[in-house]
C-alpha distance (Angstrom), angle and dihedral (degrees) to the residues before:
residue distance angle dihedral
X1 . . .
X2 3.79 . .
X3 3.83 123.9 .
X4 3.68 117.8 -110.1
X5 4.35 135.5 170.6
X6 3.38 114.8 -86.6
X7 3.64 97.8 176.7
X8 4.08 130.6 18.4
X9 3.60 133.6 175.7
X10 4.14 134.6 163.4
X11 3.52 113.7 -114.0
X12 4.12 89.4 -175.8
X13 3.28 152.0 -19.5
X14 4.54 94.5 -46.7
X15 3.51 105.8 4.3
X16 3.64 133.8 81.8
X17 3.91 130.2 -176.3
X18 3.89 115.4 -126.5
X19 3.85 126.2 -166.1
X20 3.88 106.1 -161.0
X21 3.72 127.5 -152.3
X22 3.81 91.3 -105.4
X23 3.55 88.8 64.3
X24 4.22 93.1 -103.7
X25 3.95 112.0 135.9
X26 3.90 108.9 -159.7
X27 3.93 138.3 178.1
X28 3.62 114.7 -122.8
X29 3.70 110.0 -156.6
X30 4.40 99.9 -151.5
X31 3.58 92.3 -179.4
X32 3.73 98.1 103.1
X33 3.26 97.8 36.4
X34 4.02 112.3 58.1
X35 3.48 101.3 97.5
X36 4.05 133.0 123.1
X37 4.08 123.8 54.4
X38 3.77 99.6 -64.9
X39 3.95 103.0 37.8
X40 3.94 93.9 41.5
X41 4.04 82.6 76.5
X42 3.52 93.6 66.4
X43 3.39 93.3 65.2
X44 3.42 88.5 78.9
X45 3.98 98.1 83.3
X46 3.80 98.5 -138.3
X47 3.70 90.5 61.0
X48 3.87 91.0 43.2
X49 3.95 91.8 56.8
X50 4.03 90.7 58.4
X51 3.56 83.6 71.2
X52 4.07 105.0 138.2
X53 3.77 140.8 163.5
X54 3.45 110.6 -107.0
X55 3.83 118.5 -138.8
X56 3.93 103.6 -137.8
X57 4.41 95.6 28.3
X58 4.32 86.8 49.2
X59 3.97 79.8 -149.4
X60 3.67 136.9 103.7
X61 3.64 107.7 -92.8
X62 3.76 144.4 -176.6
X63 4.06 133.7 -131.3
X64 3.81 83.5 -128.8
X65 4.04 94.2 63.0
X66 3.87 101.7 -102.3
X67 3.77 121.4 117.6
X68 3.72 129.6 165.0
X69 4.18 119.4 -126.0
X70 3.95 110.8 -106.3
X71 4.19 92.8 -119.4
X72 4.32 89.4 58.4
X73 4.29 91.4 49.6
X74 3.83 84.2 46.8
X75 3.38 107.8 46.4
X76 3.96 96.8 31.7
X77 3.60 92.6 46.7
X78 4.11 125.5 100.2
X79 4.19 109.2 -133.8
X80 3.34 114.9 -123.5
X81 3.49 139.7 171.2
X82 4.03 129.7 -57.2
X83 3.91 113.0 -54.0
X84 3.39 112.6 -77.9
């Protein structure tokens, strides 16, 4: 079984916390990596903050149709403590 984001939330402007199914909570620094028509938008932070799981992708998703594969927010990601 693959891990996947179970929980997501900004903590500002470029980096989200992620709690993974294996328990692992990581830091994903975005900063670098907004770029091309759909992830420019979430520069802008209030877009950024609707950041969400989505129940059938198992990803962290946005309203505006860009989501980021499970295997980049884990491996780019910085672990942290517990989800908080």
């Amino acid at each position: 079984m693959s891990i996947h984001p179970t929980g997501a939330r900004c903590l500002r402007p470029y980096v989200l916390r992620v709690r993974f199914s294996d328990g692992v909570t990581k830091d994903v620094d975005l900063e670098s990596e907004l770029w091309g028509e759909v992830f420019e938008l979430l520069k802008d932070e209030s877009l950024l903050r609707q950041a969400r799981v989505g129940p059938e992708s198992h990803t962290v998703e946005w309203p505006n149709g860009a989501d980021l594969p499970p295997e980049f927010l884990y491996e780019t990601g910085r672990t942290v403590e517990p989800f908080s």
